[in-house]
Each structure stands twice: as C-alpha cells, then as structure tokens.
N, C-alpha and C positions, 0 to 999 in steps of 0.2 A: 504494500500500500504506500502511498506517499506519505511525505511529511507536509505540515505547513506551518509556517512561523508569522505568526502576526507580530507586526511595529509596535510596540509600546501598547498604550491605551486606544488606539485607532484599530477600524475594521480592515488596514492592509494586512495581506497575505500572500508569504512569499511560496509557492509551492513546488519541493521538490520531486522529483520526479524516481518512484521508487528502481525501475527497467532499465534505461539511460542514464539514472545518477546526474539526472541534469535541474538546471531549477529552471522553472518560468515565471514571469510573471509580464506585470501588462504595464509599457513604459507610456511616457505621457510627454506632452508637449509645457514650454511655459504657460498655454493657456488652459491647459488641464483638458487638453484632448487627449483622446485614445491614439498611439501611434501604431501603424500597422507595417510589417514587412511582406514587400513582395518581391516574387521572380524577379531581374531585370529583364526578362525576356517575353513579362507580358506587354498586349498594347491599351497602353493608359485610356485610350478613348476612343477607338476604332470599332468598331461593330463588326460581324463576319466580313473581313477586311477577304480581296482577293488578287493575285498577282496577275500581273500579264506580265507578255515582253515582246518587241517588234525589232527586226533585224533587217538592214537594207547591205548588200552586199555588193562588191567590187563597183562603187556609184565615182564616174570619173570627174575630175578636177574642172572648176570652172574658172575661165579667163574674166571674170567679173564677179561683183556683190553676187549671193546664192543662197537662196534657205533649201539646205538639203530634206529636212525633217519636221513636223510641223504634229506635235501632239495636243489633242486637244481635250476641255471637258465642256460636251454640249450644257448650252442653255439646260436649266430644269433638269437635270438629269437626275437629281436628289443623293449624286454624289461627290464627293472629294477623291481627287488623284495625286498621291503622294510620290513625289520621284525618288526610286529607290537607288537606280544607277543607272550612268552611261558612259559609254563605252568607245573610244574611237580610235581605232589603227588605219595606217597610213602606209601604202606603198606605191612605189614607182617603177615603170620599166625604163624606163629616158631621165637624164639627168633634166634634175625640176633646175628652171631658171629664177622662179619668182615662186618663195613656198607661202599656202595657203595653212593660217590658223583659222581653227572653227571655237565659234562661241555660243555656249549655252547661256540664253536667255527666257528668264518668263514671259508669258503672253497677254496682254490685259484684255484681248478680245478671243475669239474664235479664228484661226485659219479661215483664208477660202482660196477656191482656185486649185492649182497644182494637178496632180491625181491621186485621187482616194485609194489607200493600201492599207484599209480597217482589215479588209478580209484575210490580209496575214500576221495577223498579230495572234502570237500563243497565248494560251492557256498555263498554268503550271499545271493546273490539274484537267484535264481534256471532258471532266464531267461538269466542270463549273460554268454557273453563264456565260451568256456573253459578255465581251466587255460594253462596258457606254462611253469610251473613249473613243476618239475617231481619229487617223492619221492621215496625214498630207505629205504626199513626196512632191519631186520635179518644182521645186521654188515654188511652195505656196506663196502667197500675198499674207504674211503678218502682222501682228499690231505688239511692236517690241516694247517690252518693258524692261526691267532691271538685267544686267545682268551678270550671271551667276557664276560663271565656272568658265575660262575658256584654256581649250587643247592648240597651245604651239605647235606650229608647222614644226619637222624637226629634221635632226640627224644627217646623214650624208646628203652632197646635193652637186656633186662631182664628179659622180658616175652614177650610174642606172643599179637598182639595187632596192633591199627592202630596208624597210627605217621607219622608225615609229616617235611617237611624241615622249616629250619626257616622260608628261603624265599620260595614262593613255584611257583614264578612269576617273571617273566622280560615283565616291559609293559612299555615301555618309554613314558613320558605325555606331548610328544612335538613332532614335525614332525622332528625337525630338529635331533632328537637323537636317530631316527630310522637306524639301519644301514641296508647297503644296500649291494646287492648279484648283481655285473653287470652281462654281459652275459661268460656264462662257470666258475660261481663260487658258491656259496653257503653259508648252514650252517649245523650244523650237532649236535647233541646233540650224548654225546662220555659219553664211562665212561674209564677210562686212566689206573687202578691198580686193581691186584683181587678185588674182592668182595661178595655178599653171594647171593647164591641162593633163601635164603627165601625173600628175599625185592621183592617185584610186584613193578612194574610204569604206572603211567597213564599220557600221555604225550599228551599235545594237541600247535599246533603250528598254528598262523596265520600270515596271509602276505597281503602284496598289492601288487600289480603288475599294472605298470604306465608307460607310451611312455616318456622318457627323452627330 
C-alpha cells in the first residue's frame, strides 16, 4: 500500500508510491493552479490534424522573376495549413552563368492562374481525405507577403555538375515554429531576379492541415 504524509496542520498530502518507491504529488503555479505535465510530442491545439506532401520534379531554371510553386488554403475551407517543411535541390548539366536563389514567402491572398497540380499531392496515409489545399505550378500570379526562408543558389558554377544549396531544407523542430496559411492565404516558393536556364529544381513541400 502506499504511504502518505501530510504538511503540518494542513490537508496536503505527499503520497508515496508503494510498487515504484516513487512519491507524487500535485505541483502548483504562483497563482495556485494545478500544473500538468505533458508529452512534448502532443499537438497543443490541433484537432485530427492530417499530412500531405507535393513534389515537382526536374522543373528547369528560369531566365526571369518565376513562382515555381504556389500553395494555397481556399477561402472557407474551415481549415489551417501548417508548413511543416521544404525542400529544395539544385542541379545542372551546363555550367550556370547567372545562379538563381529561391525564396519562401507567405501569401496574403489565394494563387491564380499557373496550372493546377492539386491532383498530385500525397497522402501520408492513402485512406485519409482529401486534402483542401490546392497547388499552383508554371508561375502562378501571387499576392507576396513576408518572407520567410530563402534557399541560395549554390556551389560549383565552373563546370557542369551537380551542386546543391547550403541549406537545402526549412523543417522547423517545434510545432510552435511552424507557420501557418489561415483561410484564403498561402505560401509560394518564388525566384525574384533573372536567373539561368541551366539550374533544374526538385522541390518537394509538406503541410498539415488541422480544424483550429
């Protein structure tokens, strides 16, 4: 059985735990709240949160300003799109003369225009809905807001060869530092100033999508 030791003249009770030899009791805040521990691996305010992920593959290098990718959360959709990560490698077969950095920026509108590539967007799980985000390739028309993350052209540029960014990832490793797309905004991965034809991208983006 356990033991329990009460404070002086007050109803605290410290209870030890007879099985584990452990004691519990219930710790409290300065304003005399209950403090509770949990997982760090639950999610604080996500509701049956679910993953996608969209990948565009050997997309070649543009001699001008270019939105390669253009993810969106419809109007109404009555959900939040949290970006979990993205992704972006770079190669060449021709020595690049002028290298093109890409930047991830949020979106304060909807995409339009470009072509719609919703229909290749995974699943993690091939039984869960569908997603309610909608993607945009071939230079959608966006409406830029902040931005967030950007991937350096990089590495050899003096012969033909493969070469990738310093960074070649934005994965934030906290829930709290995920940013988020409400309804009717976005993010888009842009390139902003000429750049060379010979660079390729392999660009792959995933998200969650969660009832606020």
């Amino acid at each position: 059985m356990s033991i329990q030791i009460r404070s002086g003249a007050t109803a605290d009770l410290l209870t030890i735990d007879a099985t584990p030899k452990a004691a519990r009791v219930i710790l409290y805040n300065a304003a005399g709240t209950a403090i509770s521990v949990q997982s760090s691996s639950r999610l604080t305010n996500r509701t049956s949160p679910l993953v996608y992920r969209h990948v565009i593959v050997d997309n070649a290098g543009q001699g001008g300003a270019y939105n390669y990718v253009a993810l969106n959360n419809p109007a109404a959709s009555g959900k939040r799109i949290a970006l979990m990560s993205v992704e972006v490698q770079v190669y060449s077969v021709a020595a690049a003369a002028t290298k093109n950095s890409l930047t991830l920026v949020h979106c304060t509108a909807v995409a339009t225009g470009g072509a719609d590539n919703t229909s290749s967007i995974a699943r993690l799980l091939s039984t869960q809905t569908a997603p309610v985000a909608t993607v945009l390739i071939t230079n959608p028309t966006i409406t830029a807001g902040k931005q967030i993350k950007a991937f350096a052209a990089g590495g050899v540029v003096t012969a033909a060869g493969i070469y990738s960014t310093p960074e070649v990832a934005y994965r934030p490793m906290q829930e709290d530092y995920q940013f988020q797309a409400l309804e009717a905004e976005g993010f888009a991965l842009r390139q902003t100033v000429a750049g060379d034809t010979d660079q390729t991208y392999c660009i792959a983006l995933e998200w969650m999508e969660f009832t606020p």
